[in-house]
N, CA and C atoms as an extended XYZ file, in Angstrom:
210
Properties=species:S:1:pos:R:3:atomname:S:1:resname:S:1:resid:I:1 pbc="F F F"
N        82.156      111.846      165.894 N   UNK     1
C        81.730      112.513      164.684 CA  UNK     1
C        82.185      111.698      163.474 C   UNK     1
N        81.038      111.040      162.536 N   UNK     2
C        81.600      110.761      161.386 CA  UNK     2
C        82.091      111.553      160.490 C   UNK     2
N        83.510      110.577      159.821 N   UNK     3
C        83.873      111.163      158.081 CA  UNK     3
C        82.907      112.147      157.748 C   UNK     3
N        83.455      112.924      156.909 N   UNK     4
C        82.596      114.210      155.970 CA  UNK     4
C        82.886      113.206      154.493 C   UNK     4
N        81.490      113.274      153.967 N   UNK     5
C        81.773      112.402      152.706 CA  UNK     5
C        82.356      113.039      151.342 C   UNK     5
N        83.158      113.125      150.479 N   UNK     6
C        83.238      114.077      148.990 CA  UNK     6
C        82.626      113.557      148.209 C   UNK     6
N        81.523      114.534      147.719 N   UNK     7
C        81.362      114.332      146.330 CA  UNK     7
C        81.629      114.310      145.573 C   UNK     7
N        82.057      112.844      144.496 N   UNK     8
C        82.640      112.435      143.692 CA  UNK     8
C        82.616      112.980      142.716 C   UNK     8
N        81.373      113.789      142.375 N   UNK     9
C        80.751      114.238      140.788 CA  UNK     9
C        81.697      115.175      141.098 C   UNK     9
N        81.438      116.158      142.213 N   UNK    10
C        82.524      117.705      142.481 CA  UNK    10
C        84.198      117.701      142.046 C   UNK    10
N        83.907      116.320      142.973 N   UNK    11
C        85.848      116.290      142.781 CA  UNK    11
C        86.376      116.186      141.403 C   UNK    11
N        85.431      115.471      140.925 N   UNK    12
C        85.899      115.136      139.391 CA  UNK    12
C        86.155      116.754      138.032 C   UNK    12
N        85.398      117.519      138.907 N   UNK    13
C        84.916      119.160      138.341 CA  UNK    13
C        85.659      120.259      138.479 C   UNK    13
N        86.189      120.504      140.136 N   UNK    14
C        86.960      120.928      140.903 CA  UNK    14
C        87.966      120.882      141.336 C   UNK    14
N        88.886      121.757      141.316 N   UNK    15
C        90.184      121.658      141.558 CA  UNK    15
C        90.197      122.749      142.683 C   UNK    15
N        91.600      122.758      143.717 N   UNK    16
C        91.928      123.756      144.493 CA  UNK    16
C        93.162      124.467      143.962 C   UNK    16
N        93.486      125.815      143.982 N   UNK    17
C        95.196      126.253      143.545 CA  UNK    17
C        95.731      126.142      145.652 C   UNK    17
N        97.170      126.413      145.346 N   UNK    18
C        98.077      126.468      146.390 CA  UNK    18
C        97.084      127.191      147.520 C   UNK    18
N        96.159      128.158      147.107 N   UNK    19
C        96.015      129.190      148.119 CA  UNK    19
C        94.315      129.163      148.941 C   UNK    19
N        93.842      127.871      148.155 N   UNK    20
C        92.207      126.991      148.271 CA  UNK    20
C        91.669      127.924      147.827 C   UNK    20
N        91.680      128.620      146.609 N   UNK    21
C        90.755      129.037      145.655 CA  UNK    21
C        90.298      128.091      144.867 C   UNK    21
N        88.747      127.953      144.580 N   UNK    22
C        88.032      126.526      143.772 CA  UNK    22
C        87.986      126.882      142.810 C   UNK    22
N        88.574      126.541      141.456 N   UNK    23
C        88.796      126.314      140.009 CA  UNK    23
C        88.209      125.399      139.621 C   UNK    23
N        87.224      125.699      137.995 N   UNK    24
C        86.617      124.735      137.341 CA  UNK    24
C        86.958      124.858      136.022 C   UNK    24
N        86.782      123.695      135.252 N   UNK    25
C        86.897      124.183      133.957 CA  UNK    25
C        85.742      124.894      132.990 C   UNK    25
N        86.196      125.672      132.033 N   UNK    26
C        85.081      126.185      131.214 CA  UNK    26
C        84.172      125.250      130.525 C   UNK    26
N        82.591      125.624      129.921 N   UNK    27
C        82.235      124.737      129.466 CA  UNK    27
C        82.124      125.591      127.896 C   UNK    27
N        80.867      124.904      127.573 N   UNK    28
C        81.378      125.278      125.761 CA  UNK    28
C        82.735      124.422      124.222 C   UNK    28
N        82.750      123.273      125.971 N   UNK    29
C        83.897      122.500      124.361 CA  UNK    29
C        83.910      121.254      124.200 C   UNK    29
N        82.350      120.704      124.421 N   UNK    30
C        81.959      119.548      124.370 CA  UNK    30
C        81.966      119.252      122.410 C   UNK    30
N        81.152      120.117      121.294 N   UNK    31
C        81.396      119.480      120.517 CA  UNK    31
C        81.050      120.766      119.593 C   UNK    31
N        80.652      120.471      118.084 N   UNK    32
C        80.802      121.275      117.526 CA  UNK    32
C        82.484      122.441      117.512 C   UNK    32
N        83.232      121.713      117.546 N   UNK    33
C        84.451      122.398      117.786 CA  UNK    33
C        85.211      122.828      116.569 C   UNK    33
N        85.286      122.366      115.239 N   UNK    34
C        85.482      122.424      113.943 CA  UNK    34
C        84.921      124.147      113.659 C   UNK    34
N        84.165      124.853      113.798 N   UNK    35
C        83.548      126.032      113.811 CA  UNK    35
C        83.936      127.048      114.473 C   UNK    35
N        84.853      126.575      115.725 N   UNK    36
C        84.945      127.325      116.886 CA  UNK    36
C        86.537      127.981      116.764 C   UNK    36
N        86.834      129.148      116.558 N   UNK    37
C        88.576      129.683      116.826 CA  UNK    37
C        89.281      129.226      117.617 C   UNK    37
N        90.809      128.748      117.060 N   UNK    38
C        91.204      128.026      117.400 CA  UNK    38
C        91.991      128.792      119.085 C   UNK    38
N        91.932      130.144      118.513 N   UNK    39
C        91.693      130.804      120.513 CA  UNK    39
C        90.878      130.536      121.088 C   UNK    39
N        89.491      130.885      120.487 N   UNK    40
C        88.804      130.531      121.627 CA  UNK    40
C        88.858      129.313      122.242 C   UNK    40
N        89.498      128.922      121.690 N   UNK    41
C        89.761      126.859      122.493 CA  UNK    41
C        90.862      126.769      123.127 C   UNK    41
N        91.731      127.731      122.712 N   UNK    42
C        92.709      127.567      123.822 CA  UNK    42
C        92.503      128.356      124.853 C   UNK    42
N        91.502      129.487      125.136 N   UNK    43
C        90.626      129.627      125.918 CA  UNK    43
C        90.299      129.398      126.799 C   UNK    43
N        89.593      128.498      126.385 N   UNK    44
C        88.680      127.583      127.188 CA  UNK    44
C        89.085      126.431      127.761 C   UNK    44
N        90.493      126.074      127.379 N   UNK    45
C        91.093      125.200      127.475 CA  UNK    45
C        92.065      125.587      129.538 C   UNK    45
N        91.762      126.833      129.831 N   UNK    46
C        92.584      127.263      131.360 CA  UNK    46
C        91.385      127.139      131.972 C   UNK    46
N        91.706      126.944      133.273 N   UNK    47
C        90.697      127.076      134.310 CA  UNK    47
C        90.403      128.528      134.511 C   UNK    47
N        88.905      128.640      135.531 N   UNK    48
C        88.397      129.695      135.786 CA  UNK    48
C        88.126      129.931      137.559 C   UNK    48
N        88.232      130.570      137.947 N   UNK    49
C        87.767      130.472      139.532 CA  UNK    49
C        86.367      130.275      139.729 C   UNK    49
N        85.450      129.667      140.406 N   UNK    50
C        84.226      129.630      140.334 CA  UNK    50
C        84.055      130.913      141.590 C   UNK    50
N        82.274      131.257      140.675 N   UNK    51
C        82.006      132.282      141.294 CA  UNK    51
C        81.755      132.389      142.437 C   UNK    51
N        81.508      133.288      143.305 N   UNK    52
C        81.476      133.386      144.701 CA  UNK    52
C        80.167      133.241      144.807 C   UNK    52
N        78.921      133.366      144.111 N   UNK    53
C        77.733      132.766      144.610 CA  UNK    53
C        77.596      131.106      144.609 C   UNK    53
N        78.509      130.585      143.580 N   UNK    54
C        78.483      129.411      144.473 CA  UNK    54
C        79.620      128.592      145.020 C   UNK    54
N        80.759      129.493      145.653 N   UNK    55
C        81.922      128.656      145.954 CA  UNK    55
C        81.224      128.333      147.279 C   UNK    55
N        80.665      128.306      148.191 N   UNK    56
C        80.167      127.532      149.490 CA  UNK    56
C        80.028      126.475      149.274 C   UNK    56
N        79.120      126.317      148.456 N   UNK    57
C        78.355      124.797      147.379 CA  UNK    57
C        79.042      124.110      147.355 C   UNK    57
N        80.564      124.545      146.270 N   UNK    58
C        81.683      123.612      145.947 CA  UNK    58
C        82.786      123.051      147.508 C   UNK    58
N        82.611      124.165      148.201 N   UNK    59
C        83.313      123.823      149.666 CA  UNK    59
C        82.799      122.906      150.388 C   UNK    59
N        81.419      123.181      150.519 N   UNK    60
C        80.734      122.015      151.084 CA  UNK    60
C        80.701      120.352      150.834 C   UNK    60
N        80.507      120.665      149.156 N   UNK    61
C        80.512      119.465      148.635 CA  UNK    61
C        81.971      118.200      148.545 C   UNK    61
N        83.187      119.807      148.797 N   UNK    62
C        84.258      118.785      148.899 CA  UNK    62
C        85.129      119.441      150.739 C   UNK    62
N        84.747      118.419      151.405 N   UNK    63
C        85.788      119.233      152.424 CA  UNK    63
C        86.742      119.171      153.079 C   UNK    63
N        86.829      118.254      152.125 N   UNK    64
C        89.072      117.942      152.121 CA  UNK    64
C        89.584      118.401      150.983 C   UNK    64
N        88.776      119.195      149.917 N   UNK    65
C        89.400      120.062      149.130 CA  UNK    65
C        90.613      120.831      149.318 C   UNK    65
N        90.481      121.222      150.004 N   UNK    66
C        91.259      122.709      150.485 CA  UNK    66
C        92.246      121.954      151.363 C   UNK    66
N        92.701      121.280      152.216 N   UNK    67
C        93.398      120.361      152.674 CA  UNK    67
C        94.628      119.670      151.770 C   UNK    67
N        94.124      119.184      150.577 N   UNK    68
C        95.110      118.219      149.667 CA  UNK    68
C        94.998      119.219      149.091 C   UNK    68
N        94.927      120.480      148.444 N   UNK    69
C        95.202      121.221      147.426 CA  UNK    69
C        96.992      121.211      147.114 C   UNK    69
N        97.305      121.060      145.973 N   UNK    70
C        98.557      121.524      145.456 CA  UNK    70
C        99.031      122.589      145.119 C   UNK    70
């Protein structure tokens, strides 16, 4: 059986916590940020759990995720 390959784009997106729950970051803080409260940026600034319609997706795409998680 070959390697399972990771997707690079994912990994770069995705994180695991201690317990292999898949965390992403928020979006919304690419630009226009001068306008934006300076909560809401710190906000946006924590991770979020991704949703369960598509945590398979993210599992799939990485599946040594959950393995090296910290």
């Amino acid at each position: 059986m070959p390697k399972m390959k990771t997707h690079k784009g994912a990994a770069k997106r995705f994180t695991f916590t201690g317990t292999g729950k898949p965390m992403q970051a928020q979006g919304r803080r690419g630009h226009f940020r001068r306008r934006k409260a300076i909560r809401l940026l710190q906000q946006l600034d924590r991770s979020q759990p991704v949703h369960s319609a598509n945590e398979r997706m993210v599992r799939t795409a990485l599946p040594y995720g959950v393995k090296h998680a910290r």
